[in-house]
N, C-alpha and C positions, 0 to 999 in steps of 0.2 A: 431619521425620526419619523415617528406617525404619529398617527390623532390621540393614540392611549400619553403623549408628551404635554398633549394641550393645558390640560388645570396646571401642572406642572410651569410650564412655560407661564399662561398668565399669571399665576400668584406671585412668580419672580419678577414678571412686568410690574403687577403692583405692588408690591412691596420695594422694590430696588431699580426699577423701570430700566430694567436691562434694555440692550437695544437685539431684543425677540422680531423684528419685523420681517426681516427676509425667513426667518425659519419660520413663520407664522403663516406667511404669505406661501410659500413653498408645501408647507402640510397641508394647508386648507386650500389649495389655488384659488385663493380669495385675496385682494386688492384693497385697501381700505385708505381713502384720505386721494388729498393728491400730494404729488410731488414738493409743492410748494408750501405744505401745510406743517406746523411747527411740531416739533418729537409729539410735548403733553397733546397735541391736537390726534395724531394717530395715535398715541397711548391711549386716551381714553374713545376712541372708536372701538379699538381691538379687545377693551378691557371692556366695555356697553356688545359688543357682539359675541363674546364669550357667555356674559350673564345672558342674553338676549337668545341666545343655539341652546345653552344649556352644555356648553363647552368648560365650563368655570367651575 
């Protein structure tokens, strides 16, 4: 996959809150949240850095 997957990938985050993290993190080598932090808590970073890049 590449970055042309991104809106792709988030609008199924939010609509269905796939579990997109490792393919998200892997396109963008971007890191988001820690380890410890609850799914919705990294769903709505990735879904706030999407609208935020202009990725979304």
């Amino acid at each position: 996959m590449r970055e042309e997957a991104l809106p792709y990938i988030l609008k199924d985050l939010e609509e269905h809150g796939g579990h997109w993290f490792f393919a998200l993190q892997t396109i963008t080598r971007t890191v988001l949240g820690e380890p410890s932090d609850s799914f919705e808590t990294i769903r709505q970073l990735w879904l706030n850095w999407g609208h935020t890049t202009g990725k979304f």
